[in-house]
N, C-alpha and C positions, 0 to 999 in steps of 0.2 A: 504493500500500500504506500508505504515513505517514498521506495522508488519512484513509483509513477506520480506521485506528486512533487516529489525533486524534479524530474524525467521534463515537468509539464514547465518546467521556470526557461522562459528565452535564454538564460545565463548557461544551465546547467543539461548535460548529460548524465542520464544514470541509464545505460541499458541492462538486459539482461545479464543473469551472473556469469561473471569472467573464468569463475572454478578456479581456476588454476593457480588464482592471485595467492593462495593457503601454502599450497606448492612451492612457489617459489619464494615466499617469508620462511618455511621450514629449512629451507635451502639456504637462506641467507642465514638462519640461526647456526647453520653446519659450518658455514665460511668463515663464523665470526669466534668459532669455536679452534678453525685453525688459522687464525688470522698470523698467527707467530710463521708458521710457516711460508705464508702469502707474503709475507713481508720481503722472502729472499726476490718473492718475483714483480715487487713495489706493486703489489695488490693490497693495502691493506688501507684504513683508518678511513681519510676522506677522499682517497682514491675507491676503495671497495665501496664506496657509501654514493660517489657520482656515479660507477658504474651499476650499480642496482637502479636507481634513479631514473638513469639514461634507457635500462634494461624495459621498466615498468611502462615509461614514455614512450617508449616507440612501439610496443605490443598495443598501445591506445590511443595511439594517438591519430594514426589512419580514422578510426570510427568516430573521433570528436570532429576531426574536420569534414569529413563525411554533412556529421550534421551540423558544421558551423556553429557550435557553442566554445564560448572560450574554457569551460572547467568542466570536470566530467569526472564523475562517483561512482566508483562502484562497490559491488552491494555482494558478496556472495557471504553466507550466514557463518561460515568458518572463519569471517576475516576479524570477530570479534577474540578470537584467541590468540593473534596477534598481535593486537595494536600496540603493543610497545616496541614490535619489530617496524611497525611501520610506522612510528612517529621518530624512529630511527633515520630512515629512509627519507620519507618527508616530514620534518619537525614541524612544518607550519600549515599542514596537512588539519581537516577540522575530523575527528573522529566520532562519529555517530551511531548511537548505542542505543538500539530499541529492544525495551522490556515488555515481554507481554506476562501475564498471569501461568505460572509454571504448569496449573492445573487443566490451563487451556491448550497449554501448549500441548501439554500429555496427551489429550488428547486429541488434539489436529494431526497429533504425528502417528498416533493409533490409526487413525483415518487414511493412513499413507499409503501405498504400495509401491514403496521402493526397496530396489534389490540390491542383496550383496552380489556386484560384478563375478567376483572368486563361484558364488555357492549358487548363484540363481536365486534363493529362498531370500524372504524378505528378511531385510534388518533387522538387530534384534530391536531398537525403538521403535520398531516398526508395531511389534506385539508384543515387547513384555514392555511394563506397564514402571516397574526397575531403571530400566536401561533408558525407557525414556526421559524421565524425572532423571536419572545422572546425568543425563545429555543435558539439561535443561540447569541444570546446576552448575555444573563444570563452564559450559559457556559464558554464563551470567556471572558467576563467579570472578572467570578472568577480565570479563569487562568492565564489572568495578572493579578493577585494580587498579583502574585507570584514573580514579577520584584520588588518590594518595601520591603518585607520580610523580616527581620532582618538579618537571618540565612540560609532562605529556597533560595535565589537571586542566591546563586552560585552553588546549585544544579539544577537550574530551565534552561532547552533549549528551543527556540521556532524555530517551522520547520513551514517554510511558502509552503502549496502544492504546489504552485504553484511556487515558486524555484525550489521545489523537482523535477518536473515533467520534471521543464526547464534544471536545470542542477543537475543533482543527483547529480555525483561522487562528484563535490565542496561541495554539500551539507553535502553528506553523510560521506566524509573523516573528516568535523568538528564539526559532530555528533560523529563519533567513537573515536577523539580525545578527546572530552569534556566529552566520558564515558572511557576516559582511554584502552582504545581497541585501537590493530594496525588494520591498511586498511588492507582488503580482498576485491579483486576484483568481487567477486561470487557472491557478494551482489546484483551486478546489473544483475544478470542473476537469479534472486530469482524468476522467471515465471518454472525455467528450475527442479525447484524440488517439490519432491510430497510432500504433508503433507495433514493434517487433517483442513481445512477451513470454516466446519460444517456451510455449507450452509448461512453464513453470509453476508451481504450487499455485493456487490461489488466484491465478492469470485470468479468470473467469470472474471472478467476484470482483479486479479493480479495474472493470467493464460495466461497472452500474456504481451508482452514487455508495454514499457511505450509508452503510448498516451497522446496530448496533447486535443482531441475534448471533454473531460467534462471540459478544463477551461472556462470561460465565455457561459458555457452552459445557464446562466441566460436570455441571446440575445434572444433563442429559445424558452425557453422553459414558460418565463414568458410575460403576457402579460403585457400594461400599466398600469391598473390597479391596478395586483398583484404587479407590480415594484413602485407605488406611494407607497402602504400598507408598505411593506417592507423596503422602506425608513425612509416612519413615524417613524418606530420600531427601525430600523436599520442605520439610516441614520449618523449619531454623532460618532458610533463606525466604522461603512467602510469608512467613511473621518481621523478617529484617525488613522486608520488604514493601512493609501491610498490606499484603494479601490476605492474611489468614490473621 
């Protein structure tokens, strides 16, 4: 939903997710682990740090000019267990952190049907009930890490969905302020244009105005059972959180 209404601002690019952006910040934690090495071949410090840089820029930078925006976001859901590799990379970079309800999540992602590449069979967040709440945890987890940060705190925003969904325009006026962008109203009419959404989660639903019936979808769609599990897992971070 953030994308497509980032997607919708004249300034900005968010297309579909990059994937691979996860990839290559694991890749760059492995370089920075032999950077003693890298050093005999003058790869190292702010030379390794332009080349990463240069590396992320030119994989994206074809599709920004494509569409003639001057800035361009992207959005793939793993890229929240990096962000201190990539305020590394780009320190002046705005990181955005959207939180939804863990028990929602649980269950959007029960709803899933996607597979392990390796095995065919579905994920285990796919259907145990554990694994998803860890998913859900672990993520959110590293994303606040980003409020305590030395340097990365004032680049770091968090967007609660469920604000989003309640009141955009408040929301989304001090998202575009805190990335330096003025308000454009068109944002919230981000159903009303076409792009490339490559068949992703939810690509259906940010094709019609904002709904408020997947908050507290947890009510429906979990039963007691799955709702004790989920707590066990999850329970400490949706009270930190006030959720729960």
């Amino acid at each position: 939903l953030l994308r497509v209404m980032l997607d919708s601002h004249p300034r900005i690019l968010c297309g579909p997710e990059f994937r691979i952006t996860p990839a290559l910040l694991a890749l760059w934690d492995k370089f920075k682990e032999c950077e003693g090495r890298l050093e005999h071949y003058q790869m190292a410090g702010a030379r390794l740090q332009n080349m990463y840089r240069d590396l992320f820029l030119t994989l994206l930078e074809r599709y920004r000019l494509q569409e003639s925006k001057p800035r361009i976001a992207e959005k793939t859901p793993d890229n929240c267990l990096y962000f201190q590799s990539i305020h590394e990379i780009f320190p002046e970079s705005p990181l955005i952190h959207v939180i939804r309800d863990g028990r929602d999540v649980v269950a959007s992602l029960l709803a899933q049907k996607w597979e392990d590449i390796n095995t065919g069979e579905k994920t285990e967040h796919c259907h145990q009930v554990q694994s998803a709440a860890e998913l859900w945890v672990r993520h959110v987890r590293k994303g606040l890490s980003m409020r305590s940060h030395s340097s990365g705190s004032s680049r770091y925003f968090e967007v609660r969905y469920e604000q989003l969904i309640s009141e955009p325009e408040a929301i989304l006026k001090s998202l575009f302020s805190f990335l330096g962008e003025s308000w454009d109203p068109q944002v919230l009419n981000y159903h009303g244009f076409e792009r490339n959404l490559a068949n992703e989660p939810s690509s259906e639903q940010v094709n019609r105005p904002l709904y408020s019936n997947a908050h507290g979808r947890w009510r429906r769609d979990l039963d007691s059972d799955q709702l004790k599990v989920n707590m066990e897992v999850a329970g400490d971070l949706l009270r930190e959180l006030d959720y729960s």
